[in-house]
Structures are given as C-alpha cells and as structure tokens.
N, C-alpha and C positions, 0 to 999 in steps of 0.2 A: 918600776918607775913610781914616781913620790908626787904629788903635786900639793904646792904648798902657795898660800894665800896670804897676801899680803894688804894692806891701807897704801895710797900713795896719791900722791895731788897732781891734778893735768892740767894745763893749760892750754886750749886751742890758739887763742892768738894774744896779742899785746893788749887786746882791749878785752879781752875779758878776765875774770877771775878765773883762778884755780879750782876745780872741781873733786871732790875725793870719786876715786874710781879704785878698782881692784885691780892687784897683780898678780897674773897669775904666773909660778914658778915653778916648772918642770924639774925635778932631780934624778938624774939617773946614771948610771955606771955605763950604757951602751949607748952614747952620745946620738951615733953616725944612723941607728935604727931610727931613735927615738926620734929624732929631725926628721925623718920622713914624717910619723905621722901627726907631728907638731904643726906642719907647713901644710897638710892634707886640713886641719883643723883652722886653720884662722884662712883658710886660700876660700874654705867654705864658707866661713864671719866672712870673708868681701865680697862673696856676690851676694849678698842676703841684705833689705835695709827695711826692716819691718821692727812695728815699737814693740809686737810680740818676741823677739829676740834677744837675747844677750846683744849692747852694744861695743863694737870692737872696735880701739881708738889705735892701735896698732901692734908690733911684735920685735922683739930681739931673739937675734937668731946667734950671737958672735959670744962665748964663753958661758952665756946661761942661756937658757929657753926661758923668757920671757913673754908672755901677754897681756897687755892691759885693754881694760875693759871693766865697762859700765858696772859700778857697785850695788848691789840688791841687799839693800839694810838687813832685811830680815831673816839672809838664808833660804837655805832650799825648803820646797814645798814639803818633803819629809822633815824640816826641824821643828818646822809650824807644824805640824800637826801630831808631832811626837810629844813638843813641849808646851801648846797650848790649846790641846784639844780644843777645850770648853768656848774657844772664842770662832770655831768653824761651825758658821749655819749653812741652814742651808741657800740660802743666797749667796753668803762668801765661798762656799764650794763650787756652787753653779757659776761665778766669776772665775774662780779657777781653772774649771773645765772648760770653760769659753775661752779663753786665752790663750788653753794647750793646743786646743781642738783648732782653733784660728792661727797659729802659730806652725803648726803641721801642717795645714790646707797650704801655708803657704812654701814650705817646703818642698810639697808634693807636686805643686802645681809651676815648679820651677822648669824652663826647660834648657839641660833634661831634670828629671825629679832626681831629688835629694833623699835619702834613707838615712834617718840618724839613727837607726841601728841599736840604740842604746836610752829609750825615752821612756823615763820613770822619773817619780819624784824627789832623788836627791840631782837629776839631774833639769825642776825648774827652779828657777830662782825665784823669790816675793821680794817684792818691792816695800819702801814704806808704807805704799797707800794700799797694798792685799793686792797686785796684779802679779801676776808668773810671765814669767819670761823663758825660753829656753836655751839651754846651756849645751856646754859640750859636747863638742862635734867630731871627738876623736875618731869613733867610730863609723862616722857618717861618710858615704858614698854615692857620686852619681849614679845614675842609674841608666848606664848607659856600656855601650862594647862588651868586654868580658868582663861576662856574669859570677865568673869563677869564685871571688871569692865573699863573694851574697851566701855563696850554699855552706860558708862555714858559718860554725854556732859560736854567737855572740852576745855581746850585752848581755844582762843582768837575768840569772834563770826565771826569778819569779817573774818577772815582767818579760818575757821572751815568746814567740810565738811557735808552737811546737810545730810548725810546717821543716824548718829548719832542722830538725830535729833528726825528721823523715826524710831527708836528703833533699827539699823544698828550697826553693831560694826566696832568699830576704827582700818582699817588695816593699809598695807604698803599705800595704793590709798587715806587714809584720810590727810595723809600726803604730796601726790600728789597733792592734790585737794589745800592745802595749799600752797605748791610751787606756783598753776598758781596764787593767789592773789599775792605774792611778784612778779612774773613775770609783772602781771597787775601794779601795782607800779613803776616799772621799765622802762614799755613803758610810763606809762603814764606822769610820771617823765620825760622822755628824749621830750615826743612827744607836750609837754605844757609848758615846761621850769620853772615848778614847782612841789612840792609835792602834792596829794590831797590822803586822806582817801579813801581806797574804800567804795563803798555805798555812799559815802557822796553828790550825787547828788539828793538824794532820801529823804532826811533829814529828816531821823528818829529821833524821838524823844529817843527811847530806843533802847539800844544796843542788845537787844533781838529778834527786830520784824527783825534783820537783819537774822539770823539763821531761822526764821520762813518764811521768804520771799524768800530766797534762796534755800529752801525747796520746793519751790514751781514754783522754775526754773529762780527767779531772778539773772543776774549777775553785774557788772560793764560797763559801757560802754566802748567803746574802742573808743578816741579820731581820729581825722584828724591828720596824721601824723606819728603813730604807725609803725613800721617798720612792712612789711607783718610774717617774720617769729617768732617773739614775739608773735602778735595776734595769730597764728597759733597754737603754743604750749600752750598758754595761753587758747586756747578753748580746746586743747584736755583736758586738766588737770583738769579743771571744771565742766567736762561734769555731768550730773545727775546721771546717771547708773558708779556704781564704777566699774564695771567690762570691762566697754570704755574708761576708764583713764590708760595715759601708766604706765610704772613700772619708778621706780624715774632712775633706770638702761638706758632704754629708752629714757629719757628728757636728760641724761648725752651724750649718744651717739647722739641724735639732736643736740646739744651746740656743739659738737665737729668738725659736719660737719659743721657748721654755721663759727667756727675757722678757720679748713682749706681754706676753698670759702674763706675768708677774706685775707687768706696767698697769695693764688695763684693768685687774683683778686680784691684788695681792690675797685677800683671801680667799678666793675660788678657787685654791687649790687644800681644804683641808678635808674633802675629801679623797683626795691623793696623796695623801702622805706618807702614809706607812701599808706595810704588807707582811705578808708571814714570814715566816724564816723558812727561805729555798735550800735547800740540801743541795752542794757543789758536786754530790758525786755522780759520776756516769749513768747509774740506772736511774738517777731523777730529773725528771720533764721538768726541763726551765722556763718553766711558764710564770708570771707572776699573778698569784691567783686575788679572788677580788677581796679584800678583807673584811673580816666581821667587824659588827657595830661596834663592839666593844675594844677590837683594835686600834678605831679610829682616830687620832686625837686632835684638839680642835688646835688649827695654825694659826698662829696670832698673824702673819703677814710677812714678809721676805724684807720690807724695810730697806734703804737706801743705805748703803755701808759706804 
C-alpha cells in the first residue's frame, strides 16, 4: 500500500472561507484488506478532538480511500530535523516533546485507551508555528477484549518496544518506550547540531537485528552535550522492565515542570545542560553522571519561540 499526499481546499460552511488542508490518498491493489484498516484509522480521528492531534475533517470510502485532514506546513518532526537541524533548541525541542507527551496522555487516557502502536517522528506532524501534532493511526488499537493481536510486532523497529519482541503485549508503556526514541532524536539533534538515526552508530546491516539487539538491553548512546533533563526522561522511558516506564500522563507532567523552570529562570538552567557521552550498550550504568567544569557550557536562556 502507497499513501500519497495531496493540497486541496475545504469549506466548513457558506460563511466561511476555504481552508487548505491535506489529502490523504491510499493506493493499493487489495482494496477489500486495505478498507478495513482505513476505517480502523479515521473511526480513531472521531473519537479523538484534542489541538494535539491530526485534525480530521472527514473520509471517502467509494472508488479511492480518501482522507482529509488538517495541513501541517512544515512536515513531519523527522523532516525538520533532518533538514534544519540548526533551527532545534532546546526550548523548540522541549515544545516538541510536550505536545507528543500531551498528545499520548491523551490517547491513553481514553476509555478504553488507545495504543498507536506506531509513534515516531515521521509519524508527528509540525505546524507553521513549531507545534507537533499526531498522525497516523493505522496501527493504533483499543485496548480492550482480545489482546491477540497487541502481541504481534509492529511499527517501526527502531522505535519499537522490545517487550513485544519477547512475546509481550503492546500496551500504553510500548508506546512510552517509543516516545523516549524521539526524545533521544531530539537531544541528540539539538546536542550534535545534526540528525542521526537511532542505532545508526552500531551499523546494522538489517533493520531487524535492531529489535533483537534492544531486546537484549541495547540503547542509543547519549552524546556530549545532551541537556541532563532529556537524558533523564529519555532513560526512564526505555527502561527494559515495562512496568519501570512512566505513564505517557507522567512524561507530560515532567515537560511541564521543565516549562515552568524555564519561565521563572531561563538561565538557571546552565548548569544543567550538558553531560558526558553515555555508552548505549548493555554493560553500561545509565546513570547520567554530573559533568566536569570544563564541560559546562554557559546557556544563554530558552527564549520565547
């Protein structure tokens, strides 16, 4: 199956203007499958009415798989930060993270909860003014009756939670586990002054042995420079044991304290900024240890984006 993106202009009613919003355009050879999980994805867009969200204005089901929905100027969180690094601080990251983090609590906290199964950053959208939204719910699933097929392995390896792996089933925490990879993205992004793949240090040949490796307690490394409270959240959210990863509720209310300290003290956080570079592998304690003087570097302020 193909999904292909369209420009197209809505109108809600007679008295207003035209709006540009997105089309999005399913193509595929096995129609009668494919409409299942077409109408599993936008049936999710109608219980959902949050500004964290993709908004879904509605769907054609009759000779093309059609959805329209709310246009995100600028692309997914991966195109931003593939194609302009240099313009992610870290304030615009921490807005980032706050939006995922808040936009999940609200999924999870649906009843029954929601598992989007597949949350990484080609699947948020950015807005013009740097807000993420979440997208694509093909994958996503109540979380409710039979469990059955939660325990298959899904979404995207590197962002995947290796419980599933282990024959685990796919909860709210697998979708946690996925947040701390785009959080790792984000620091590592702001903390290298470019994009890099997780795993990609490790250079796998197949995109499989990454699921099998992380299974087995491998994570990313955390570069020189990483702001301490990223890394922080970034490890609890990865941790092995699903039952030690906070609630997506949790990481929202972390982001928020992290907002306020910014309000009240933009620069009171420059001795917090950076830390050493943690080794992702198995035998190293992911502790973020405190950084030398000379590591330090002075934050000029988080600033109002």
């Amino acid at each position: 199956m193909r999904t292909l993106s369209h420009l197209g202009l809505y109108k809600i009613d007679t008295n207003t203007n035209p709006q540009q919003v997105a089309i999005k355009v399913l193509s595929t050879t096995n129609i009668e499958q494919e409409l299942v999980e077409f109408k599993k994805e936008f049936q999710i867009l109608r219980k959902i009415n949050s500004q964290y969200m993709i908004k879904f204005y509605g769907a054609v089901v009759e000779k093309y798989l059609m959805m329209v929905m709310e246009l995100c100027e600028r692309g997914s969180l991966y195109d931003v930060l593939l194609k302009t690094p240099k313009d992610i601080t870290w304030a615009r990251a921490t807005t980032f993270a706050s939006d995922m983090a808040e936009g999940m609590a609200v999924l999870h906290s649906h009843d029954p909860p929601i598992i989007h199964r597949d949350m990484k950053s080609l699947n948020l959208l950015v807005t013009k003014d740097f807000r993420c939204k979440i997208c694509d719910f093909g994958l996503s699933r109540l979380q409710q009756g039979d469990m059955t097929t939660m325990k298959r392995l899904c979404g995207t390896f590197h962002f995947a939670g290796p419980e599933v792996f282990q024959g685990g089933t796919a909860t709210d925490k697998f979708d946690v586990y996925s947040m701390g990879i785009v959080i790792w993205e984000l620091l590592n992004t702001v903390a290298t002054g470019k994009y890099e793949m997780s795993y990609a240090e490790y250079n796998f040949t197949l995109d499989y042995q990454v699921i099998v490796q992380t299974s087995q307690g491998l994570r990313p490394s955390v570069p020189v420079g990483a702001h301490v409270y990223f890394v922080d959240l970034f490890q609890k959210c990865v941790r092995p044991e699903v039952i030690d990863r906070p609630t997506s509720d949790h990481c929202a209310e972390i982001i928020r304290g992290w907002l306020a300290e910014c309000d009240r003290d933009p620069n009171g956080f420059k001795n917090k900024v950076t830390v050493q570079k943690i080794d992702g592998r198995p035998s190293t304690t992911l502790n973020v240890p405190v950084p030398e003087e000379k590591e330090v570097k002075k934050f000029a302020g988080w600033g109002k984006k």
